[in-house]
N, C-alpha and C positions, 0 to 999 in steps of 0.2 A: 504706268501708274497703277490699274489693275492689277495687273501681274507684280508689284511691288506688293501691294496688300494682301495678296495670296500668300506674298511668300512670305509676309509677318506672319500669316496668320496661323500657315502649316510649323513655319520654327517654334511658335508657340504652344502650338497645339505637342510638339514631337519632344517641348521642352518640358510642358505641365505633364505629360504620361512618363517619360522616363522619371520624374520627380515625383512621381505616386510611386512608380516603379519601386526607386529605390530606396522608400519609406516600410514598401511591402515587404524590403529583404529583408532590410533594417529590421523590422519586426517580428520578423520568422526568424533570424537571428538571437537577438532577446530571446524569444520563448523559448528557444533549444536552448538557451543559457540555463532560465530557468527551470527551465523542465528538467534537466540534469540535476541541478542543486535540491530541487523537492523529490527524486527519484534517490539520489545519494541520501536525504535526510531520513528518507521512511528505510531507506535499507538498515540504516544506523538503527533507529529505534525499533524496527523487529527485531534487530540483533540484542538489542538491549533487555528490549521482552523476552524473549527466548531465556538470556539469562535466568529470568525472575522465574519465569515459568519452569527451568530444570529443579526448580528445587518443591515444586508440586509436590505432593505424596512423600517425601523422604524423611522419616524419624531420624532427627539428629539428639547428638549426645550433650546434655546442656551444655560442653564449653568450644560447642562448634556453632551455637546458634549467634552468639555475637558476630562469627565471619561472616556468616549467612545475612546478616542485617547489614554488615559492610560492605557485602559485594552487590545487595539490592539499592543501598544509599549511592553507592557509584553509578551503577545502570539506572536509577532513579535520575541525578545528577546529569551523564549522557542525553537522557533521555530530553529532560528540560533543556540543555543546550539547543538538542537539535529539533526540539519544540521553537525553540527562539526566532533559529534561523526559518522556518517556516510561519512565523507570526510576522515574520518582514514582507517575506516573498507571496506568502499565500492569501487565497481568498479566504472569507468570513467562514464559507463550511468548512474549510479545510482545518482554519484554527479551531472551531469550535472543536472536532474531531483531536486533535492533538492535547486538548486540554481535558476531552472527558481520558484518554489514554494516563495522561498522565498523574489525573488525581486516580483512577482506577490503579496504576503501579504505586503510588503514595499509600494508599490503604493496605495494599499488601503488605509492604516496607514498612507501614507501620505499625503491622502485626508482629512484625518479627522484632522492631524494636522495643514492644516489651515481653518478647521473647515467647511468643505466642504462635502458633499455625495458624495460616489464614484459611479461611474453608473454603468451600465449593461453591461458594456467591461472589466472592472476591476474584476467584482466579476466573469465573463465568463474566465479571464485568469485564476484567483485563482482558480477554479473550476476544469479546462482543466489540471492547472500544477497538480490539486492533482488527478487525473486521470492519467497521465502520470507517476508521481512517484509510483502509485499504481502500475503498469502496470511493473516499473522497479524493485521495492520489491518483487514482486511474482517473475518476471525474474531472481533474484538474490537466492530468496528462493528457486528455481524450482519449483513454482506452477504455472499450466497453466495457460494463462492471463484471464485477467477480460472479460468476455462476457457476461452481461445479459442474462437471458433465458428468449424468447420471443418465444411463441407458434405461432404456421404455423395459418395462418386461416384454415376455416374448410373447408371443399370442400362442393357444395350442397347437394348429396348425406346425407354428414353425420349433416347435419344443419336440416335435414327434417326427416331423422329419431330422431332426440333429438327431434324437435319439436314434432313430435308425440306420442315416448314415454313420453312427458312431458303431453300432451294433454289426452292421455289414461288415464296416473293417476290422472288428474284432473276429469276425468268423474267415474271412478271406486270410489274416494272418493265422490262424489256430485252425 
């Protein structure tokens, strides 16, 4: 009778952790779904940006500025799709981030469609928001944020020993 209750109590015990178990794959499953899907969607739209952004700085000849405005309306276009799919999948910072992007490529786009150059605030916002959604896809992904690696200056100390061993091997070869 004891040893009967034992052994309910271990099957259940071996039943309830395999069935956390496999809720936990479950789960980590999903998230690599999605984490795919929002790593695929920001690929799209900095490709989209980039678009916008080649056309920075370029003096076009007025009857090339209409293409100029149709191939921003398309990548504008791209851009809101794959806005979309990430207002399904993502969290609240992440949409806020995709929407300040995409009213920042709207402004631009809509410089051009009255056939206007957008200036240095314009493509300084578009730039900042794709920074910022960068910033919220790694957040999302769990990859640490974006930090440039910028090297420390050197101290004197070690500026004057390079110059020296540089000096050395210049005299040793000559």
């Amino acid at each position: 009778m004891i040893a009967g209750a034992f052994l309910l109590i271990g099957a259940l015990i071996a039943f309830l952790s395999m069935a956390a178990s496999d809720r936990r794959k479950l789960a980590r499953e999903d998230r690599r779904q999605w984490d795919r899907e929002i790593r695929d969607a920001y690929v799209d739209i900095a490709a989209e940006v980039n678009k916008i952004s080649e056309y920075r700085g370029l003096v076009l000849p007025e009857g090339e500025r209409g293409a100029r405005y149709q191939a921003g309306s398309k990548a504008s276009q791209r851009i809101r799709s794959q806005g979309d799919l990430l207002r399904i999948i993502g969290t609240r910072a992440l949409v806020e981030r995709v929407e300040r992007l995409e009213y920042a490529s709207s402004q631009i786009v809509a410089h051009w469609h009255d056939l206007q150059d957008a200036g240095k605030v314009e493509y300084r916002a578009l730039n900042a928001a794709r920074g910022e959604l960068l910033n919220a896809v790694k957040s999302e992904l769990r990859v640490e944020r974006y930090k440039p690696y910028v090297r420390p200056p050197m101290s004197r100390i070690t500026r004057f020993r390079v110059a020296t061993a540089v000096r050395l091997k210049a005299l040793r070869r000559g």
